[in-house]
MOPAC internal coordinates of N, CA, C and O (Angstrom, degrees):
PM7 1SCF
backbone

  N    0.0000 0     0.00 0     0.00 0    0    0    0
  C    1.4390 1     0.00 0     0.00 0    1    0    0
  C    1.5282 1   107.91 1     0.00 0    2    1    0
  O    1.2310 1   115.41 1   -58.22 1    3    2    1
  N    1.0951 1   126.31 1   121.78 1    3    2    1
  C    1.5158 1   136.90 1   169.82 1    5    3    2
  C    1.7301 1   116.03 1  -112.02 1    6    5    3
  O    1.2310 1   134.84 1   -65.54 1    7    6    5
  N    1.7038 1    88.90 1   114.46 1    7    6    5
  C    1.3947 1    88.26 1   171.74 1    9    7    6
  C    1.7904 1   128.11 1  -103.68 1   10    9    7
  O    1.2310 1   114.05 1   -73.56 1   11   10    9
  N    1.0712 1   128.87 1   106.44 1   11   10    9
  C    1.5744 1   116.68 1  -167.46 1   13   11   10
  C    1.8028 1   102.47 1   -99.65 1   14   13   11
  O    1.2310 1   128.65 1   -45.33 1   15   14   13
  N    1.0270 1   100.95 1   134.67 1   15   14   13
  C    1.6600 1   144.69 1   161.98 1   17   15   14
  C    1.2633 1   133.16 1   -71.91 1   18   17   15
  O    1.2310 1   116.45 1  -112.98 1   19   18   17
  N    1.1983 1   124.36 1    67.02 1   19   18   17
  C    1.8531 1   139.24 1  -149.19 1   21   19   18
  C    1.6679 1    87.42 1   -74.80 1   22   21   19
  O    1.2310 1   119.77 1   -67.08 1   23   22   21
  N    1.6668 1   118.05 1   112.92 1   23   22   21
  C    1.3919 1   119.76 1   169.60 1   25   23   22
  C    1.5283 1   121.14 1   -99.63 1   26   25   23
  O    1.2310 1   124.51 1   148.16 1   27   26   25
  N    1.2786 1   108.95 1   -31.84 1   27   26   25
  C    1.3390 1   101.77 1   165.58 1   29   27   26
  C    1.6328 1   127.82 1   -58.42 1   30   29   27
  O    1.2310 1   123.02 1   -28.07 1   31   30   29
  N    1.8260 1   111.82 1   151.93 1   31   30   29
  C    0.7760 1   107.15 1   173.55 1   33   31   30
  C    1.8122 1   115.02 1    90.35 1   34   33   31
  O    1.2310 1   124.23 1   152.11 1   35   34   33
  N    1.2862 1   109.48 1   -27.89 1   35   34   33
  C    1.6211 1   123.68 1   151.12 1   37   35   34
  C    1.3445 1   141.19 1   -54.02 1   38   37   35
  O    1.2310 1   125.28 1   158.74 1   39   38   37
  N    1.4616 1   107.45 1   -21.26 1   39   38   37
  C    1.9106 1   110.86 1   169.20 1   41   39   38
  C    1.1503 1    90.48 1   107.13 1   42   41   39
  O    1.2310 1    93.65 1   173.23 1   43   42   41
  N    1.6763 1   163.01 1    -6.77 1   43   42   41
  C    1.0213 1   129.43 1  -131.71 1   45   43   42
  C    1.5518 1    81.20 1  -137.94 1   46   45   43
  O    1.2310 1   125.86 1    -3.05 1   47   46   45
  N    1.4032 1   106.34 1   176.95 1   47   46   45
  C    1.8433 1   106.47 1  -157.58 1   49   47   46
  C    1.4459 1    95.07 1  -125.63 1   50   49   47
  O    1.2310 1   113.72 1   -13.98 1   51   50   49
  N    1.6940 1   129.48 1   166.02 1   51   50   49
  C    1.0475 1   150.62 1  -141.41 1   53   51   50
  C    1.7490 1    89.30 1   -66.66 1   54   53   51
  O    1.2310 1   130.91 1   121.98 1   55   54   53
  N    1.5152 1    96.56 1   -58.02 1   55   54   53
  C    1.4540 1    88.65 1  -179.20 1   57   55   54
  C    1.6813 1   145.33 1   -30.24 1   58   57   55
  O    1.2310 1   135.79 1   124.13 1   59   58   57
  N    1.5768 1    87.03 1   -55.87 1   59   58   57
  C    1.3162 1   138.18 1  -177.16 1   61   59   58
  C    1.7539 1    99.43 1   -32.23 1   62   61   59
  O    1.2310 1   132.66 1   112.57 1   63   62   61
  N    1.3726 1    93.14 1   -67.43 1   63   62   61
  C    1.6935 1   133.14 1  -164.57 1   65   63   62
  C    2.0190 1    95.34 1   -67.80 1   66   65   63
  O    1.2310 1   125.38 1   138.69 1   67   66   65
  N    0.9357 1   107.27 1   -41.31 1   67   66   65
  C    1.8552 1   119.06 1   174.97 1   69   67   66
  C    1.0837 1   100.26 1   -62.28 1   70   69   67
  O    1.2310 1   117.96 1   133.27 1   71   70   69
  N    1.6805 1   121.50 1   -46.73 1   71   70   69
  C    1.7107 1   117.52 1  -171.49 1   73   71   70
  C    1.3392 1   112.69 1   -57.67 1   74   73   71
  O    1.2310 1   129.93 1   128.96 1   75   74   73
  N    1.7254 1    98.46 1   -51.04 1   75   74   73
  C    1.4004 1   104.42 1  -164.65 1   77   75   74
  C    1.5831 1   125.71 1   -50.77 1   78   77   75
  O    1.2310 1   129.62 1   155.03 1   79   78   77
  N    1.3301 1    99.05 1   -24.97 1   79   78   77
  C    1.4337 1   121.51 1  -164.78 1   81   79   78
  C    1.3417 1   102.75 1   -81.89 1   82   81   79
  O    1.2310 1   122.94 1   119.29 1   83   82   81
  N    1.2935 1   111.97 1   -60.71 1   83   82   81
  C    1.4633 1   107.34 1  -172.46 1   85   83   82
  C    1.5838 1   115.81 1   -66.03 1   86   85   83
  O    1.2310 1   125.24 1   164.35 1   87   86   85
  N    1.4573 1   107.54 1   -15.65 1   87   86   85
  C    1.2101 1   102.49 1   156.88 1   89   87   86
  C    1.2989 1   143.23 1   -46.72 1   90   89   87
  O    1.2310 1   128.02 1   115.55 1   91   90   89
  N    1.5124 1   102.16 1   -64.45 1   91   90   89
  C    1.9849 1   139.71 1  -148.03 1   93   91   90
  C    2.3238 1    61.94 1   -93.89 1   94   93   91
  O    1.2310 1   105.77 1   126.27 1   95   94   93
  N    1.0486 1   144.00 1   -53.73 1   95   94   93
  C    1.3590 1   113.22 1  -172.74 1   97   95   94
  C    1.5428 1   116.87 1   -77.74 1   98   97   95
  O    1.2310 1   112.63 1   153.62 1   99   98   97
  N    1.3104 1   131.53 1   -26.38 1   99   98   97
  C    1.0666 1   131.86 1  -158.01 1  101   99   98
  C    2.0528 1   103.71 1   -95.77 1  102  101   99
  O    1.2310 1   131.04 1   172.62 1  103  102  101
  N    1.6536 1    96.30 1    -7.38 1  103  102  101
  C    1.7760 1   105.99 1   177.71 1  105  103  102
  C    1.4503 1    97.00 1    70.48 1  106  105  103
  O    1.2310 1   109.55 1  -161.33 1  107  106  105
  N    1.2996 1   137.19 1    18.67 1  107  106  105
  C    1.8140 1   113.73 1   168.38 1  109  107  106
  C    1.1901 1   101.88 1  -100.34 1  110  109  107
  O    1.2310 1   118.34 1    -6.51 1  111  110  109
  N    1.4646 1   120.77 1   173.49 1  111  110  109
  C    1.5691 1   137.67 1   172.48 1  113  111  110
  C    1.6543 1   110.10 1   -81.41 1  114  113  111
  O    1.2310 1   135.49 1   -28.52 1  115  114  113
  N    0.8901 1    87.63 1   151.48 1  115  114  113
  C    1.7325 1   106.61 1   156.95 1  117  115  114
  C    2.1053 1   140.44 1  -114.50 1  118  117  115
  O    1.2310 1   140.27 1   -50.64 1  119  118  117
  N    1.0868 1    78.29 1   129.36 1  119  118  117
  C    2.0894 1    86.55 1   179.79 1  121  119  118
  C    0.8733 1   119.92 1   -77.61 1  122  121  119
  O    1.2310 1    94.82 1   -44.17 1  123  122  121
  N    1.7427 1   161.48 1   135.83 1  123  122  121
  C    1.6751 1   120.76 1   168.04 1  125  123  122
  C    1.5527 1    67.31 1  -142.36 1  126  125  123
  O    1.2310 1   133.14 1     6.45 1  127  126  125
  N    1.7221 1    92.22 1  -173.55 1  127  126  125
  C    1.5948 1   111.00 1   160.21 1  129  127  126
  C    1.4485 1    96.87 1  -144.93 1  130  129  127
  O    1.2310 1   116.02 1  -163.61 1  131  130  129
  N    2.2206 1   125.17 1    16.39 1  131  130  129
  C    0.7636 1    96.98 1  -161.85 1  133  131  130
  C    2.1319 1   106.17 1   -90.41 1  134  133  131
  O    1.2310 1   103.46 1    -4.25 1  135  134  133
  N    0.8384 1   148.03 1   175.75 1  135  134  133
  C    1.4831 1   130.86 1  -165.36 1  137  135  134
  C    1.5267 1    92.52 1   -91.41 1  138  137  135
  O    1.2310 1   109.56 1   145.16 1  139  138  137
  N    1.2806 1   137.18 1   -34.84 1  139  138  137
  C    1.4404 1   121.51 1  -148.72 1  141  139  138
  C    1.9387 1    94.37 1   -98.36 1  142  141  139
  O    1.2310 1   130.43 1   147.14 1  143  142  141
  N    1.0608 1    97.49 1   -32.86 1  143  142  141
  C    2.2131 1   115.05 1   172.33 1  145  143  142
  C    1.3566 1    98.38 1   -71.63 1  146  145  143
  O    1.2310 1   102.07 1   116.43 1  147  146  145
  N    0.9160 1   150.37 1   -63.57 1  147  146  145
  C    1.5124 1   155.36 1  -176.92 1  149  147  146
  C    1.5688 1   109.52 1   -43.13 1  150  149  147
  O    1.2310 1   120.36 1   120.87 1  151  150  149
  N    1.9040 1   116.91 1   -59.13 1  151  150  149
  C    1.5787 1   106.73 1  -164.27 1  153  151  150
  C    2.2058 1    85.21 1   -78.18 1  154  153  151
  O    1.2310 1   111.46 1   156.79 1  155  154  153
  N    1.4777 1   133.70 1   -23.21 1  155  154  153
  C    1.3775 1   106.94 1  -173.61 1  157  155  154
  C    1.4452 1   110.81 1   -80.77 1  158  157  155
  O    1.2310 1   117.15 1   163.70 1  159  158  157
  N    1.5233 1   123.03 1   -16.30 1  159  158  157
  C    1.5486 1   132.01 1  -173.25 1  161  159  158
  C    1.8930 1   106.45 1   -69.61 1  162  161  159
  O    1.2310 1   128.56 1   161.66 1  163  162  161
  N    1.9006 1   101.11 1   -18.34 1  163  162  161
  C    1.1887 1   103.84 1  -166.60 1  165  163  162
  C    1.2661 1   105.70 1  -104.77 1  166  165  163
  O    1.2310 1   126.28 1   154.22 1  167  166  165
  N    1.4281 1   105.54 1   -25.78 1  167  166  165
  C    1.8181 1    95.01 1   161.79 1  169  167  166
  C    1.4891 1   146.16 1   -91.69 1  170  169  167
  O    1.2310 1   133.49 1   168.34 1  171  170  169
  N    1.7026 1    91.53 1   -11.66 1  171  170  169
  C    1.3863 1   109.54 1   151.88 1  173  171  170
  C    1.9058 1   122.85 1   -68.49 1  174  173  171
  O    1.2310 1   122.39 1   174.88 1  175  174  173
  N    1.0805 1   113.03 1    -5.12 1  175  174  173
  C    1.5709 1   122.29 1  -162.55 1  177  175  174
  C    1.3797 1   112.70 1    47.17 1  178  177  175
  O    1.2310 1   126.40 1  -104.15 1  179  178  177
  N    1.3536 1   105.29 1    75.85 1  179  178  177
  C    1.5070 1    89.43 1   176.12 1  181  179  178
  C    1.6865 1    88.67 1  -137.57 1  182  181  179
  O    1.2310 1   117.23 1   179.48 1  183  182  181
  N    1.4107 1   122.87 1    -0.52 1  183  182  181
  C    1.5903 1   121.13 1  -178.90 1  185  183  182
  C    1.7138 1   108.53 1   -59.47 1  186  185  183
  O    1.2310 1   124.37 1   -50.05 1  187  186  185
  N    1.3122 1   109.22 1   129.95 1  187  186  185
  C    1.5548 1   141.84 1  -175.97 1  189  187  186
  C    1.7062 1    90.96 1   -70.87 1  190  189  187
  O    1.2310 1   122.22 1   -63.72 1  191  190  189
  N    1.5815 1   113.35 1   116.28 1  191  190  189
  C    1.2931 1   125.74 1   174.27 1  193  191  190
  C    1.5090 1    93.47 1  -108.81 1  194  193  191
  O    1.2310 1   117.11 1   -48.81 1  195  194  193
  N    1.3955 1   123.11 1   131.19 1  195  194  193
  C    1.5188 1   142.62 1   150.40 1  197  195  194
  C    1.5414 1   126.32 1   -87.09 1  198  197  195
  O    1.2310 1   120.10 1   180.00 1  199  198  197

């Protein structure tokens, strides 16, 4: 099953798009406070629950 994740066109910057990745591959969560990183960190499931 392959799921792809269309990033362009989202607001978010080269960086941004590097985080996500090494995230959603590396299996850790993510923190942000930034608004446009935050709603894709939350639909990718990768948002850091405390």
């Amino acid at each position: 099953m392959t799921k792809q994740n269309h990033l362009s066109g989202t607001g978010i910057g080269f960086v941004d798009v590097h985080l996500l990745a090494s995230a959603q591959l590396s299996g850790i969560s993510l923190w942000t406070n930034d608004k446009r990183l935050k709603r894709l960190v939350s639909k990718l499931e990768l948002m850091f629950d405390n």
